[in-house]
N, C-alpha and C positions, 0 to 999 in steps of 0.2 A: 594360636591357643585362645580356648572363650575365655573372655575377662571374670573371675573368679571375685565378687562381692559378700558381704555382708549386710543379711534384709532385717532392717530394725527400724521402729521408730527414732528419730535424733530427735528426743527430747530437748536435748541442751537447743534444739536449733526449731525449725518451723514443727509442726506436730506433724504434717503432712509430708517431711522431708522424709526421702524414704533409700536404701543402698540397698542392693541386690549381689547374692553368691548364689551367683549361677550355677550351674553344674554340664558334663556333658553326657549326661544323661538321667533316666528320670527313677530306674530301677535301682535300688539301693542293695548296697552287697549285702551278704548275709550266709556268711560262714559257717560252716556246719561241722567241721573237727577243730581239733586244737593242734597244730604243727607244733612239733619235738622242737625244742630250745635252739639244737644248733641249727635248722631250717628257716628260724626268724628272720625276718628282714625288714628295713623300712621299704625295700622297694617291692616289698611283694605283701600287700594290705591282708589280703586273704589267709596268710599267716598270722597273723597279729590280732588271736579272736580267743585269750583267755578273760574266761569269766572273773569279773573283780570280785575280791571281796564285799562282804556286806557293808560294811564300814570301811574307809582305807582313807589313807591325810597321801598328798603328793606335795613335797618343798622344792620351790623353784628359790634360785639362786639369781641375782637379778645385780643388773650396775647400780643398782641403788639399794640392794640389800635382801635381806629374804625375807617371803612371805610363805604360807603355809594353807593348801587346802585342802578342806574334809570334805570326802566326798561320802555320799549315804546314796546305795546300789538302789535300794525301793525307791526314792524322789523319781529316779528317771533308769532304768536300768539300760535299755540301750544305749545311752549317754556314759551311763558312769563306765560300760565297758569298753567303750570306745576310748576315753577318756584314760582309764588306768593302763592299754595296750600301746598308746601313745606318749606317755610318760614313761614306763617301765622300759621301752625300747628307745630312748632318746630321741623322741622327733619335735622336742620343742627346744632342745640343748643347740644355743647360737641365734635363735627366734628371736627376732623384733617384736617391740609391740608398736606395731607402725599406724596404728588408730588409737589416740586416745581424746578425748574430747571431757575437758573439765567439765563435774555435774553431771556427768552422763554415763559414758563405761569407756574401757580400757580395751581393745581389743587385740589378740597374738592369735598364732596360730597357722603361718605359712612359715614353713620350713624354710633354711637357708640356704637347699638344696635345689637349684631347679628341676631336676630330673626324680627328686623325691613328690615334689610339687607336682608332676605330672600322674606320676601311677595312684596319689592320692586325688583327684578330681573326682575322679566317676566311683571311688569309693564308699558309697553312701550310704547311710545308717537310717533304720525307719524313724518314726518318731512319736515318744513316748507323751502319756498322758501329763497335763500340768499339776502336778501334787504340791506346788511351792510357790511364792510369789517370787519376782523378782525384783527384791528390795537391795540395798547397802549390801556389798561385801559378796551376794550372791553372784554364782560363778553358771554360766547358760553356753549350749552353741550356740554361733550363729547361724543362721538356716538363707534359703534359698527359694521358700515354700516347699509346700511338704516330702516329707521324704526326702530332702535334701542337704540334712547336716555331715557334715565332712571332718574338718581336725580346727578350725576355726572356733574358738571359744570369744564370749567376753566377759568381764569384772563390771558389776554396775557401780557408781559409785555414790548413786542416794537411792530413790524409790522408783523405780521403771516398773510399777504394776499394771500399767497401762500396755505390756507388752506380754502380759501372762493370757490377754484373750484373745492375740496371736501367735499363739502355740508354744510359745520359746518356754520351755519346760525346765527350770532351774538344779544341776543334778550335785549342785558342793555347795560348798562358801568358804570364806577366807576366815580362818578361826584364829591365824597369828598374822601379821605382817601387816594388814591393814593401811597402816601408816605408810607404807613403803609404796603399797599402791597408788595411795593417793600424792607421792612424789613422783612419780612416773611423766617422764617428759612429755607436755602437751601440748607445745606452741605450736607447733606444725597443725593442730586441729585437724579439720575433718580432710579425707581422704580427696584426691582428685576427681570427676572435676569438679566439685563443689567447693572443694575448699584448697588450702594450700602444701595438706598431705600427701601421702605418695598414693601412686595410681596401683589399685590391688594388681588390678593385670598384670602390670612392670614387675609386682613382686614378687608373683607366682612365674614367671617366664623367666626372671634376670635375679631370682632369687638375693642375698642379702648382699650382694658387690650394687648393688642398685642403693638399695639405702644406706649404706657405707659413704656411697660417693656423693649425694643428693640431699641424703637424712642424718648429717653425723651424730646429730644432739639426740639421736631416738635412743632410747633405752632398750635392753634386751636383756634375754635369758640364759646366765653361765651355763646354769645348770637344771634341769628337773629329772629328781625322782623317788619312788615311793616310800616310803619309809614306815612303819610299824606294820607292815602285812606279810601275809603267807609267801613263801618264794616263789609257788606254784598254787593254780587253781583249777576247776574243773569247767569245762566247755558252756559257753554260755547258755542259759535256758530263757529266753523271754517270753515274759506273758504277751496276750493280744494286745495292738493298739488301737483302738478307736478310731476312725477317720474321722476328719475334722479340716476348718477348711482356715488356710494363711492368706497373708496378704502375695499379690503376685510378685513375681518380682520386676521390678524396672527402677 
């Protein structure tokens, strides 16, 4: 299985320091009905393509307590759909946040599943114009270069604007919990092999029995999901994206 990273600058760390989520492939899915309720699946992506609301908050339930994000559908509309179809069907419930890097961002977003882990790889989302910075509290995928964001998100934890003219297009922000975030266990710092965190590959292959045995002190996700929205919505409609060009990944 390709090793599945995260491509951001590490501010906290060299400016040039760079992680990559790869992908296995370059076409990004792109669903065109909305599957009937009992049809959903986590292992079947191509299901899981209602359009969010305009506005919608998602609470995640966390070991160190809850936090609360508002997502707003226009910032980044691919994003935010991807986004509420992954919360509302539980695929972050038991999630690690196995990247966190004080001063910098918090990263989640590999399942605890491995064979969930796999049918989502090659499910990829285009990618939406940058309408937001990416300051404090704001909530972004991570990407791969283009066209390659997946279910990988991060929390910035001061100013990463320097990453808004690398495409990462910011689609929520943390509007309650803040605090919680910034308690999020971070000793383990940057992920392998740069630093002493766990290796994305291991987590995406050997899902959360990997960080359980390796990572005890990591913090994780009781629970996500939505709260003050519609039960149901209507098929997603997105506008054009721009091309535009990312950093590679390596």
């Amino acid at each position: 299985m390709k090793k599945v990273l995260a491509v951001f600058f590490a501010i906290s760390m060299s400016a040039g320091s760079l992680c990559a989520q790869s992908a296995a492939q370059k076409k990004p899915a792109a669903p065109k009905t909305t599957a009937p309720a009992a049809k959903r699946s986590l292992l079947n992506p191509s299901s899981l393509n209602q359009k969010a609301p305009d506005v919608y908050k998602a609470k995640f339930t966390t070991t160190k307590g809850d936090f609360v994000i508002e997502v707003t559908r226009a910032w980044s509309p691919f994003g935010a759909d991807r986004f509420y179809n992954l919360v509302k069907n539980g695929f972050y419930t038991d999630a690690s946040f196995f990247r966190v890097i004080s001063g910098f961002m918090v990263q989640f977003g590999i399942n605890a599943s491995p064979a969930v882990n796999k049918v989502w790889q090659p499910a990829m989302i285009k990618d939406d114009p940058v309408t937001q910075s990416n300051k404090r509290g704001y909530v972004t995928f991570a990407t791969g270069g283009p066209n390659t964001r997946t279910t990988q998100v991060f929390i910035s934890f001061g100013d990463n604007s320097r990453l808004d003219a690398m495409g990462f297009s910011p689609f929520g922000q943390v509007v309650e919990g803040m605090d919680v975030v910034d308690k999020l266990y971070a000793e383990y710092g940057e992920g392998a092999p740069d630093g002493r965190g766990p290796e994305q590959g291991r987590v995406q292959a050997e899902g959360k029995a990997y960080l359980d045995k390796s990572f005890p002190k990591l913090d994780s996700i009781k629970s996500a999901v939505i709260v003050g929205a519609p039960a149901e919505a209507k098929p997603p409609a997105h506008p054009a994206t721009p091309a535009r060009k990312k950093p590679a990944a390596g």
